[in-house]
Residue frames as qw, qx, qy, qz and C-alpha x, y, z in Angstrom:
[[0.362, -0.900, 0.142, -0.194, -46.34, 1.48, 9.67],
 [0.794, -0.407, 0.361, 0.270, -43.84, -1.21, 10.82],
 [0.796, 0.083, 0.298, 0.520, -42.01, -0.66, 7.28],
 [0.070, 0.903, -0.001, 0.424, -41.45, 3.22, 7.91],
 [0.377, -0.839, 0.386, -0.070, -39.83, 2.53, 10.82],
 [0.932, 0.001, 0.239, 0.272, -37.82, 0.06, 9.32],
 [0.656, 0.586, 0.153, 0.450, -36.61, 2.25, 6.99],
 [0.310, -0.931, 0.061, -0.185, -36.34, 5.01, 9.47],
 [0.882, -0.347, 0.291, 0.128, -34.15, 2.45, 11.51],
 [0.894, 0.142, 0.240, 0.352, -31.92, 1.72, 8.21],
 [0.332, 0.837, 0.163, 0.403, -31.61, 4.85, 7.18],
 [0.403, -0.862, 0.255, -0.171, -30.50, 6.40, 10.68],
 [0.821, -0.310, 0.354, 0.323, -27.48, 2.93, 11.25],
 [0.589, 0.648, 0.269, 0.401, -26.36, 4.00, 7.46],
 [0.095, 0.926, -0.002, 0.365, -25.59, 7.49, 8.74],
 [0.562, -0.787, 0.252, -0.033, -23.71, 6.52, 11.91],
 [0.847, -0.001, 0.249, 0.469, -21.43, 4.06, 9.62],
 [0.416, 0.674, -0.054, 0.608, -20.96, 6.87, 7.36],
 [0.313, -0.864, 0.283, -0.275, -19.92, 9.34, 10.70],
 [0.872, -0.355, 0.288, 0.173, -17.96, 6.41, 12.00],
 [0.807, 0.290, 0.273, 0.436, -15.59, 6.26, 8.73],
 [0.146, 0.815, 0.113, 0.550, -15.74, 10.16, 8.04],
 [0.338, -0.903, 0.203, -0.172, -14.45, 10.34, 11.81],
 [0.830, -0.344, 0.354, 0.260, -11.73, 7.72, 11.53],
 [0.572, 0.666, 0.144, 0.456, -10.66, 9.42, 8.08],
 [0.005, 0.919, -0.101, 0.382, -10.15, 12.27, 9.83],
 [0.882, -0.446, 0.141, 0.053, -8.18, 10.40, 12.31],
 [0.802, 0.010, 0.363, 0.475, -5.64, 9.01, 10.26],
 [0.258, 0.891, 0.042, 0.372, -5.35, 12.40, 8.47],
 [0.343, -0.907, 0.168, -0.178, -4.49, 13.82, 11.75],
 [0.824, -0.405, 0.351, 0.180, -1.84, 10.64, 12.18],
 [0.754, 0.460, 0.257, 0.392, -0.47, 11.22, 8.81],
 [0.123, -0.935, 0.081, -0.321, -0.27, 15.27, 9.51],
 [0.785, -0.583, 0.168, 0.124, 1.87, 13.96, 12.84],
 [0.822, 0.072, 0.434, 0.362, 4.31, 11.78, 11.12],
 [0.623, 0.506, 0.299, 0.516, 5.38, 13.70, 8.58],
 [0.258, -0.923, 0.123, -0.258, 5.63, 17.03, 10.41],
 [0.721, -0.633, 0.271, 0.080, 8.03, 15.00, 12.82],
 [0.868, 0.123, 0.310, 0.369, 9.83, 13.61, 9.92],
 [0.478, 0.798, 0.090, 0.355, 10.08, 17.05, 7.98],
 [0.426, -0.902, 0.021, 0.067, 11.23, 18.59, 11.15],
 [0.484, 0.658, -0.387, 0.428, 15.31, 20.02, 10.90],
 [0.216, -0.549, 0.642, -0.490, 15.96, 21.17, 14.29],
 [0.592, 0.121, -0.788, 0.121, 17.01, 18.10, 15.75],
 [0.054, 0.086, 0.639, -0.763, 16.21, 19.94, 19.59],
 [0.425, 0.214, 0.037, -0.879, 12.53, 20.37, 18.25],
 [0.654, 0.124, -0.540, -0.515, 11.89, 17.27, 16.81],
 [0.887, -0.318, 0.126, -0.310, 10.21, 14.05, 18.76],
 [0.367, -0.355, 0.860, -0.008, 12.36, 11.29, 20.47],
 [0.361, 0.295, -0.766, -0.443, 12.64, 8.24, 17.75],
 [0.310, -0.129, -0.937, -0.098, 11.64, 5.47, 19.98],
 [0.163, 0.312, 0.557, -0.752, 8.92, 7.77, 22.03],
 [0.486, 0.418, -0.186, -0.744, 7.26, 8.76, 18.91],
 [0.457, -0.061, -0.828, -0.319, 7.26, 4.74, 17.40],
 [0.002, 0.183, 0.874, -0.451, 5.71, 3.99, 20.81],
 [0.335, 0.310, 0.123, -0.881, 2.98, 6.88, 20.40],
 [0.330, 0.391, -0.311, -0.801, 2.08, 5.75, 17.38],
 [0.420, -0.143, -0.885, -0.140, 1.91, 2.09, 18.06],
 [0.025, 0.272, 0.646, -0.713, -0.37, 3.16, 21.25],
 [0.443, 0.437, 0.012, -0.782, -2.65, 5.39, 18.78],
 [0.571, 0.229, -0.454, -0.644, -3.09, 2.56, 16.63],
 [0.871, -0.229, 0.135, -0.413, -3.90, -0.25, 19.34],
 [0.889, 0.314, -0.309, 0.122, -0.91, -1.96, 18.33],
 [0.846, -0.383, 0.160, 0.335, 2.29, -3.73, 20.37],
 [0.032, -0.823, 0.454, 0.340, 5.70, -1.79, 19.17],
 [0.556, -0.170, 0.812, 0.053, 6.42, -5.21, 18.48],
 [0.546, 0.555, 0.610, -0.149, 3.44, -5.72, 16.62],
 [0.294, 0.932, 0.048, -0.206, 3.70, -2.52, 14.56],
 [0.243, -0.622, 0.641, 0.378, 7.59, -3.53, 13.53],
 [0.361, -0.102, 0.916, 0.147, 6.63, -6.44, 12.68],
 [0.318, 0.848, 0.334, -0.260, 3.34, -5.13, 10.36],
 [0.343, 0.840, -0.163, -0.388, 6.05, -2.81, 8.59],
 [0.433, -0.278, 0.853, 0.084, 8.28, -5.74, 8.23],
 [0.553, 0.390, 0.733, 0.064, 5.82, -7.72, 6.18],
 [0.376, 0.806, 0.421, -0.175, 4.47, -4.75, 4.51],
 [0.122, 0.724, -0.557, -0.388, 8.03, -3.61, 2.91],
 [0.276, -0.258, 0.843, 0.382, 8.46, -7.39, 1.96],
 [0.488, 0.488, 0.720, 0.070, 5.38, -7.55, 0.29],
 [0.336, 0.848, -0.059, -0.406, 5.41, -4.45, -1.60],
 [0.029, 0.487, -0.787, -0.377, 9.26, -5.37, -2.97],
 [0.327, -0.224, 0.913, 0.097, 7.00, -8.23, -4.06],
 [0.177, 0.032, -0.568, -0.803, 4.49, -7.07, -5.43],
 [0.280, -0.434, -0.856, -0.022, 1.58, -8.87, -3.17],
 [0.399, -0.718, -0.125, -0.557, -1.43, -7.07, -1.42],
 [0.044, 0.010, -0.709, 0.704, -1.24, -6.80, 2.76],
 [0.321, -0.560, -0.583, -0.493, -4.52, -8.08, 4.21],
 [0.423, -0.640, -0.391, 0.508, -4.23, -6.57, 7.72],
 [0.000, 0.879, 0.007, 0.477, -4.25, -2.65, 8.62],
 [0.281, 0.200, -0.556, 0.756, -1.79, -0.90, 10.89],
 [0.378, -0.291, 0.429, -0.767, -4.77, -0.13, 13.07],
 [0.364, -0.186, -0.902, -0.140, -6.28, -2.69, 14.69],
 [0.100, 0.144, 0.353, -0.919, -8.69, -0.05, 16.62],
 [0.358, 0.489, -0.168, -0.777, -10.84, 0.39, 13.48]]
């Protein structure tokens, strides 16, 4: 009996990680969608304020403006180098 509901138990935490990821996917979708919309954007009267929109976006990902500069900072010098980045821009998640 006690190892049915064990499994019960594992089986049910298993599903909420998976919902947990599968809703933070969709997240970052929705930030990606954002971004790039703002970037494609022509009209210059229609498109978000530069440093309102870095704020937003360091706000939506739990992160200091500061922080987040300093995050893309590293993460252009490591690319031009060729090394992995072990931190994420969110620090929500």
């Amino acid at each position: 009996m006690a190892s049915v509901v064990n499994t019960m138990e594992h089986g049910g935490q298993v599903g909420m990680v998976f919902e947990m990821y599968r809703g933070n996917a969709g997240f970052f979708r929705l930030m990606e969608e954002s971004i790039e919309s703002n970037l494609n954007e022509r009209d210059v009267g229609r498109r978000e304020n530069g440093g309102l929109f870095e704020m937003k976006v360091a706000l939506q990902l739990g992160r200091s403006l500061s922080g987040l500069k300093d995050l893309a900072a590293s993460s252009y010098s490591s690319s031009k180098k060729g090394e992995a980045i072990g931190e994420f821009a969110s620090k929500l998640f």
